[in-house]
C-alpha positions in Angstrom: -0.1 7.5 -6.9 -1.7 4.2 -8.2 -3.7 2.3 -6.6 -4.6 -1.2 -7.4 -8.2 -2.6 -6.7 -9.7 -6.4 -6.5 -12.9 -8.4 -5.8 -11.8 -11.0 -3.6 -13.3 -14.6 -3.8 -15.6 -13.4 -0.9 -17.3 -11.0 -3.4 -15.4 -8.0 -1.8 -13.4 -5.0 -3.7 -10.1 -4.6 -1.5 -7.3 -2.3 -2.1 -4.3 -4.6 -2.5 -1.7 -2.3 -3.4 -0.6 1.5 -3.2 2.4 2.5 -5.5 4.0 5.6 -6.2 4.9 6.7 -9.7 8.6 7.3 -9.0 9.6 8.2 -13.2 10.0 7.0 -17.0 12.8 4.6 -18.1 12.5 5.5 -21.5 8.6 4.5 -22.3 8.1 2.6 -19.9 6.9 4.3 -15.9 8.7 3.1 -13.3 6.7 2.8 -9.7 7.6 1.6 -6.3 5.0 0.0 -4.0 4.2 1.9 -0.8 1.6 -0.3 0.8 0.6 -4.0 -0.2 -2.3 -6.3 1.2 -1.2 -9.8 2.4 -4.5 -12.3 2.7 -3.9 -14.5 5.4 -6.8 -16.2 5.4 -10.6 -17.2 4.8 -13.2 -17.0 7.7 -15.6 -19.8 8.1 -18.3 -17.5 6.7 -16.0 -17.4 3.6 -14.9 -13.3 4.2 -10.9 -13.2 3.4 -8.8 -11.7 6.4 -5.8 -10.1 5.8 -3.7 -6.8 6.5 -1.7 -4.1 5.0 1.6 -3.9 5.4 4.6 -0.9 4.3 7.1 -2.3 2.1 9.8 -0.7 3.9 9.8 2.2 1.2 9.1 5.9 2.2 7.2 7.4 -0.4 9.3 10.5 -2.6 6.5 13.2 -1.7 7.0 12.7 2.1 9.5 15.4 1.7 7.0 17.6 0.4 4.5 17.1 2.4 6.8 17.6 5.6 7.5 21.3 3.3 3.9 22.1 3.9 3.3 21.1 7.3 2.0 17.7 7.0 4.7 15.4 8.2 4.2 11.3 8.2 5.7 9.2 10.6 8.2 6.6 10.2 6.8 4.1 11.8 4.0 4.2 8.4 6.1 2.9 6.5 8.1 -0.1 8.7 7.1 -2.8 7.2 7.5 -4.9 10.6 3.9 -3.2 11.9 0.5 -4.4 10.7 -1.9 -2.5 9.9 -5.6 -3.8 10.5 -8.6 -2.9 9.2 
């Protein structure tokens, strides 16, 4: 799992993306992203607004986690529902 930190222009560290290392095309890793931030926005007071949204991709350890009694919903990863914070 990678995940990708910024400071925002409002001073703020976010995380703006959550990938999943999915293998190795020869040297190089190949990853798909799970989870992305989408800034929509700056407040008057200058905070950025925005929201995380699925990419539509359900991550390759779901399975395994379902294995060992942690299941995760499908509706985490469609990308058509916001997720606020």
């Amino acid at each position: 799992m990678i995940i990708q930190v910024a400071r925002l222009s409002d001073g703020r560290r976010k995380i703006m993306s959550i990938q999943e290392i999915t293998g190795m095309e020869g040297d190089v890793i190949t990853m798909q992203e799970i989870f992305c931030f989408e800034q929509t926005g700056v407040a008057p007071d200058g905070t950025v607004l925005g929201h995380f949204r699925a990419t539509g991709i359900r991550p390759r350890f779901a399975d395994r986690l379902q294995a060992r009694g942690a299941p995760l919903a499908d509706y985490l990863f469609d990308p058509s529902r916001i997720k606020e914070r």
